[in-house]
VOMI-972661 format. One record per atom (N, C-alpha, C, CB): residue in one letter; x negated, y, z. Coordinates in steps of 0.05 Angstrom, whole numbers, plus 5000, padded with zeros to 4 digits. Glycine has a CB too. Layout:
BEGIN
AXYZ/...
This chain:
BEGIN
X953394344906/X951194514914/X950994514944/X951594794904/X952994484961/X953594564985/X952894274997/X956494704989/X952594124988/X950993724993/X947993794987/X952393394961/X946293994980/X943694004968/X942194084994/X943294214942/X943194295002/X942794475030/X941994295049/X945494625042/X944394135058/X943293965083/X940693705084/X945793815093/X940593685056/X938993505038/X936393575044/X939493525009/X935993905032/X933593995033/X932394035063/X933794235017/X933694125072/X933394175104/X932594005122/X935594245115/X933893735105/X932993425131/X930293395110/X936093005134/X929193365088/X926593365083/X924293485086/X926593355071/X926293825091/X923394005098/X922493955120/X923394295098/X924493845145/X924593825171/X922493615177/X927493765181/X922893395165/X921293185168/X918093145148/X923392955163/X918393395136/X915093485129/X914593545141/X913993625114/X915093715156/X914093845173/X913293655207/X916294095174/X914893445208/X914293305228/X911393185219/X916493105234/X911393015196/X909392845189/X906793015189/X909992695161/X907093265172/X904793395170/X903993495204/X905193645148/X904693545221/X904493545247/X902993405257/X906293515257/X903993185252/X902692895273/X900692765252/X905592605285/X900292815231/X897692725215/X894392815226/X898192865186/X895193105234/X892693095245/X891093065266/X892093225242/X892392925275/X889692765304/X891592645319/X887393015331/X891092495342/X892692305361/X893192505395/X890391965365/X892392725381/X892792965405/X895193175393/X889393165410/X896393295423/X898193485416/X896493795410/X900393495440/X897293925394/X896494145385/X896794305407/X897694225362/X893594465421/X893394575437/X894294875442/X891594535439/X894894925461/X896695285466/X893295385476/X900595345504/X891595335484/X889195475494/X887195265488/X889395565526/X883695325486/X881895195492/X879295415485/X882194925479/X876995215500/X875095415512/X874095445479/X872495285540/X872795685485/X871095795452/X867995875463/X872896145433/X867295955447/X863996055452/X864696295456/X861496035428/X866996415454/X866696805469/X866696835490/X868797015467/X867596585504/X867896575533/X864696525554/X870196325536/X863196375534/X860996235548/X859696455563/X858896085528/X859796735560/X857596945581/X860797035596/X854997305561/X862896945595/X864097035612/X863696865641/X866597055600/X865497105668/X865096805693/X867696695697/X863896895730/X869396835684/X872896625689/X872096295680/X876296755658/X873896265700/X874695985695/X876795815672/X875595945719/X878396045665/X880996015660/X880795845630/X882696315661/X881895785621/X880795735579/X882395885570/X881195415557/X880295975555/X880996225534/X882396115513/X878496385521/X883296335492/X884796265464/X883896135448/X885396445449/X884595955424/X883495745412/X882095935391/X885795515402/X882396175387/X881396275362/X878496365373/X883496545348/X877196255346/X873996295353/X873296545340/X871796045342/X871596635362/X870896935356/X867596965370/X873697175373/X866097165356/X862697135363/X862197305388/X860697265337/X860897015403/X859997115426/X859997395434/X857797035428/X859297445458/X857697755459/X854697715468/X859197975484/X854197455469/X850497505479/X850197115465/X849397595535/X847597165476/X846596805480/X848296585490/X844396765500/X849496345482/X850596155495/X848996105512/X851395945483/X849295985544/X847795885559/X848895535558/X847996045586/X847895355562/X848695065557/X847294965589/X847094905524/X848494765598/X847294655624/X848694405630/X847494845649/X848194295650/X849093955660/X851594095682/X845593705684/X853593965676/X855793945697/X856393655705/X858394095687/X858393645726/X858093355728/X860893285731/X856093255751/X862293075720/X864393115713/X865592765714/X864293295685/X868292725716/X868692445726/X867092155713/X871692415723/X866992255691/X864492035667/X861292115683/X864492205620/X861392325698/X858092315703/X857292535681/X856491965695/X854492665688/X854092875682/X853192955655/X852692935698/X853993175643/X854893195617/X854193505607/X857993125615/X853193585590/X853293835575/X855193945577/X852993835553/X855494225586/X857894395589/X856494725581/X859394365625/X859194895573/X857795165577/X857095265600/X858895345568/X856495535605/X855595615628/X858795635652/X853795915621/X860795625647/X862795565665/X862995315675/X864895615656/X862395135659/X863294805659/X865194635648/X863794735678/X865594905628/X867694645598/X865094455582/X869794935557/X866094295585/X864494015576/X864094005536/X866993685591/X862293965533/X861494015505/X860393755499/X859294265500/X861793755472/X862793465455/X859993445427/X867193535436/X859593195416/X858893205385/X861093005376/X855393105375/X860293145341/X862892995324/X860892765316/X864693215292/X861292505310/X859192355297/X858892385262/X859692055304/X860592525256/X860092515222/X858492735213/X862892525203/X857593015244/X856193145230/X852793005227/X856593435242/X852093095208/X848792975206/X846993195198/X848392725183/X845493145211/X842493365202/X842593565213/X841893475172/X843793645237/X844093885246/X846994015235/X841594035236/X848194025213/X850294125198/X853494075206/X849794015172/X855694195209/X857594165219/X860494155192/X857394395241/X861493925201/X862693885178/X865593845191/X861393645159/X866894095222/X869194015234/X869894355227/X869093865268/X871894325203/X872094615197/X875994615205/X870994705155/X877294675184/X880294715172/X881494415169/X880194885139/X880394255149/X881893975148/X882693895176/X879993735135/X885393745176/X886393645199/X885993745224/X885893425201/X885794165218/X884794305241/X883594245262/X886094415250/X881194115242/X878894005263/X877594275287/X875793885240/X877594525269/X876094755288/X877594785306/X875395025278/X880494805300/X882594865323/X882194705351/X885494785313/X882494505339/X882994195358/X880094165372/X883793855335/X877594295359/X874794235371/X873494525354/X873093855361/X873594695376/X871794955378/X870294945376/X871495085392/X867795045359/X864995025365/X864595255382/X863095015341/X861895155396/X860395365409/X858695485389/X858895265431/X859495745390/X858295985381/X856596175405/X860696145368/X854196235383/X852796415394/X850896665384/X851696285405/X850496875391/X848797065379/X845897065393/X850097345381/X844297055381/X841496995388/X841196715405/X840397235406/X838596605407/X837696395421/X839396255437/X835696455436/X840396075441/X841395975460/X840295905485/X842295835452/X840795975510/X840095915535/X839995695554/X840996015543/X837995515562/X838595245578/X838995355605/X835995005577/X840695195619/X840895195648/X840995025651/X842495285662/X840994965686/X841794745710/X841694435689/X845894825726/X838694385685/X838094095671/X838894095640/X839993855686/X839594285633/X839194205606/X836594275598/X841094315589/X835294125564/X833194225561/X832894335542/X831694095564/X831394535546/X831494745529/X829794675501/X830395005545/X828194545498/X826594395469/X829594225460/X822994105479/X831094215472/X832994055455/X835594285441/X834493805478/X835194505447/X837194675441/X836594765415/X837594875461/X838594905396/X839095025365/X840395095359/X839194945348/X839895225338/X842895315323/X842795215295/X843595655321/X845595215285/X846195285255/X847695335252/X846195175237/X847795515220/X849495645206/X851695485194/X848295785188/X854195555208/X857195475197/X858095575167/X859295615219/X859595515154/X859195535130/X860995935124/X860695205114/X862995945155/X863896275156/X860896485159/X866196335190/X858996345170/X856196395166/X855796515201/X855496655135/X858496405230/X857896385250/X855596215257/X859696345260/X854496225267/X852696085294/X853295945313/X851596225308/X852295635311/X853695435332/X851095345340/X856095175319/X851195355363/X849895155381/X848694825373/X851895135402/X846394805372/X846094485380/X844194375399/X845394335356/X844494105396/X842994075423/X841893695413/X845894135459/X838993675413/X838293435396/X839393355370/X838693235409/X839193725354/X839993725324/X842493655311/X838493585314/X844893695338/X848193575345/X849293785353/X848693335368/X850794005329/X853294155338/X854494085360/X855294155322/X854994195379/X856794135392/X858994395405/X855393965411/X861394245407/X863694325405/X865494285437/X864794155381/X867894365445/X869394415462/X871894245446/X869494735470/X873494115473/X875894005468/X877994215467/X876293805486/X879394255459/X881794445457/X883894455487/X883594325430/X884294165489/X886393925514/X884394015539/X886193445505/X881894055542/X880494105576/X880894335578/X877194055584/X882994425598/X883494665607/X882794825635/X885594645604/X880594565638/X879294715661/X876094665669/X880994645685/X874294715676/X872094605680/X871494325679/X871494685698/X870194165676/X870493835687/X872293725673/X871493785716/X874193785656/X875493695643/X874493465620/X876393895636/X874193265619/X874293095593/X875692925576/X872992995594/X877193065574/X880192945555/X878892905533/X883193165548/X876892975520/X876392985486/X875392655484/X873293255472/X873992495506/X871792315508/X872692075484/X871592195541/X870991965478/X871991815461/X874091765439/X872091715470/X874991985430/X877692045406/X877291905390/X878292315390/X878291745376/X877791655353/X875191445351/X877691875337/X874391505370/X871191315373/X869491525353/X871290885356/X869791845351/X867991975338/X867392215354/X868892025312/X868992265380/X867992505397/X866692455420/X869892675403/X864692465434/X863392365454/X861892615468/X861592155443/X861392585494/X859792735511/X857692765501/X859392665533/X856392905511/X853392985516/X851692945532/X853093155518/X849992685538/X848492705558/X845992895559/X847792475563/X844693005581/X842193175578/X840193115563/X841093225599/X839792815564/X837292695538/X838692705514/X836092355541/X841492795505/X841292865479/X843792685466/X838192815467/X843892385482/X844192265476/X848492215477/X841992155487/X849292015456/X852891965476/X854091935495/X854191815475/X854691995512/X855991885533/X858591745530/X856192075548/X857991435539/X860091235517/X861591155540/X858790935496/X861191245558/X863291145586/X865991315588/X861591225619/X867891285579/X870591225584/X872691285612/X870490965580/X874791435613/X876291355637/X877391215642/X877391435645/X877590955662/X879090815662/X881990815673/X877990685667/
């Protein structure tokens, strides 16, 4: 019996590794920006847990080492996933996609600033029945890993997370 113990212990140990590192090629973040933060003016990134705004997201152009990019109103840089389609967001719980990529949340209209355009802005209903932001009919989301304004660690993950340019469009430029 006393041979079963150390047995069990080196298998649970190493579930627990695998299930770890299965979900994404990133380390699991201690902070990242959320949509509660977007009417705040700190700089700092807030907690990964998403919680509903207190007003309108504002969305705008920051400009950031890839060149200028969708961010909230502080200047955390805001991502799309490519598998969502039609407007609809399909980065929930599996492989703690929400964790790892926050959506921007918002209560009422969302707000354009500093070059973004505002005919390109939207929302839709998450399936908790929050309110996320889009922008050319594309959820978009926050990296967990940019812990500071200008940040773009998320860029290209997987070849499925990409910037935001102001026309709506990917931003496929890379750091080298």
């Amino acid at each position: 019996m006393s041979s079963i113990r150390p047995f069990t212990l080196a298998i649970s140990a190493t579930a627990l590794v695998v299930m770890t590192a299965c979900g994404s090629n990133t380390t699991t973040p201690s902070a990242a920006p959320t949509s509660s933060a977007t009417t705040s003016s700190a700089t700092s990134s807030p907690s990964t847990t998403a919680s509903a705004p207190a007003g309108p997201a504002t969305v705008k152009v920051s400009t950031t080492k890839l060149g200028d990019v969708l961010s909230d109103s502080r200047g955390f840089a805001l991502y799309k996933f490519v598998p969502d389609k039609n407007g609809v967001s399909v980065c929930y719980e599996a492989n703690d996609c929400a964790a790892k990529w926050p959506p921007l949340l918002t209560t009422g209209a969302p707000k354009a600033d500093a070059g973004a355009n505002a005919a390109m802005l939207g929302t839709t209903t998450r399936k908790d029945g929050a309110t996320q932001v889009t922008y050319n009919k594309m959820p978009l989301y926050f990296f967990a890993q940019d812990k500071a304004p200008g940040d773009v660690n998320g860029q290209g993950l997987g070849g499925i997370w990409w910037l935001v340019a102001s026309n709506g469009t990917d931003v496929k430029k890379t750091a080298s």
